[in-house]
C-alpha positions in Angstrom: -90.5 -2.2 -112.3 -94.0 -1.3 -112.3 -95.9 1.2 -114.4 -97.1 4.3 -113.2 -100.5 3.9 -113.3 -99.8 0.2 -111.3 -98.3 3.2 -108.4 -101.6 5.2 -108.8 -104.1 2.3 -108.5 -102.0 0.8 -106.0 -104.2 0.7 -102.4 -101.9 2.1 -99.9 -102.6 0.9 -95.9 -103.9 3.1 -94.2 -101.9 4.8 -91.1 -102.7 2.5 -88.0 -101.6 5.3 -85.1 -102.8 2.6 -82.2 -99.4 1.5 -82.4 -97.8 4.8 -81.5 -100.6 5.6 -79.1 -100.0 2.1 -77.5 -96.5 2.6 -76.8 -96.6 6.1 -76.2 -99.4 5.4 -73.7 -97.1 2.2 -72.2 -94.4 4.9 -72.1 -96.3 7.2 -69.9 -97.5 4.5 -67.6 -94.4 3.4 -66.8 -93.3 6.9 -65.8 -96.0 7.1 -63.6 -95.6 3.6 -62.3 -91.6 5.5 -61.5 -92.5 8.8 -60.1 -95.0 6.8 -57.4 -92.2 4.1 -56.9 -89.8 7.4 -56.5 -92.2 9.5 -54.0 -92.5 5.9 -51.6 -89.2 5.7 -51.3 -88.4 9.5 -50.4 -90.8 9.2 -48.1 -89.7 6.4 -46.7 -86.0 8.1 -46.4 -87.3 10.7 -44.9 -89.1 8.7 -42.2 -86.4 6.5 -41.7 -84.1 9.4 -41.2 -86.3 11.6 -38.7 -86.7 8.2 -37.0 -82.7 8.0 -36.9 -82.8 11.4 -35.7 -84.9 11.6 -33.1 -83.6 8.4 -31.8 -80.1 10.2 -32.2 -80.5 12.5 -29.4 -82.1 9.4 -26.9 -79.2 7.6 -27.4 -76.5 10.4 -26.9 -77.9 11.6 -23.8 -78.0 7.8 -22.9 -74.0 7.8 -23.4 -73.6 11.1 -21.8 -75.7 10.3 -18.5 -73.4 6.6 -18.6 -70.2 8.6 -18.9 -71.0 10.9 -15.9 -72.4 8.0 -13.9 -68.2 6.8 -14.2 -67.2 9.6 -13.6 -69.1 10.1 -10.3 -68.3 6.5 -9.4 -65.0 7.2 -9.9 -65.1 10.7 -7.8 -66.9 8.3 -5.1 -64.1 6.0 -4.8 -61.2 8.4 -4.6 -63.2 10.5 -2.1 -63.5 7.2 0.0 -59.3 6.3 -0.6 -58.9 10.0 0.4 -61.0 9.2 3.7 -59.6 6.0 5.0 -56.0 7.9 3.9 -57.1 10.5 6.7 -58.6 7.7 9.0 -54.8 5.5 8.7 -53.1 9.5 8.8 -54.8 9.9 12.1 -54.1 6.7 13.3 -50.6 6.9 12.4 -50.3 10.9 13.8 -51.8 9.2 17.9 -49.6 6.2 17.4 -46.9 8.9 17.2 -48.4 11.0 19.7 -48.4 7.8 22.1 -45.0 7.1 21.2 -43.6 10.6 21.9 -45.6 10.7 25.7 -44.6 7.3 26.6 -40.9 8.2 25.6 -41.5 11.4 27.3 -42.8 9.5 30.7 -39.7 7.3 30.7 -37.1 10.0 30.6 -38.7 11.5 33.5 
């Protein structure tokens, strides 16, 4: 065990603090280096999702206009059925008409 006076005469190291400083400095950098990483990639978010919804609105009045474009096609073609109905309905409604005066000619 050493003497007393061995402690007192001993030469101590001094404190080297660049250690600390370096990491604490290392530390700091690196929190920078993930606050910028963090603020890129909210931005990007954000643009990616005003992008998503302004295209959003495009693209549902796209599906809207297609769906009314059936259903006007579809209008269309019942509207032309209903005519050539009436067209075959009148066609039928002389044939009878014919019918009833030639039938009324030969009784007479």
């Amino acid at each position: 065990m050493p003497s007393p006076q061995d402690i007192i005469d001993a030469v101590f190291q001094p404190f080297d603090q660049t250690n600390l400083i370096d990491s604490f400095n290392a530390d700091c950098a690196a929190g920078d280096a993930f606050r910028e990483e963090t603020k890129i990639h909210a931005i990007e978010l954000i643009f990616a999702f005003h992008a998503w919804a302004s295209a959003r609105s495009e693209i549902e009045t796209q599906l809207a206009s297609e769906s009314l474009e059936k259903e006007m096609d579809a209008i269309a073609d019942v509207e032309a059925e209903q005519d050539q109905m009436r067209v075959r309905l009148a066609q039928f409604v002389d044939s009878i008409r014919d019918a009833l005066i030639l039938l009324a000619q030969s009784l007479r």
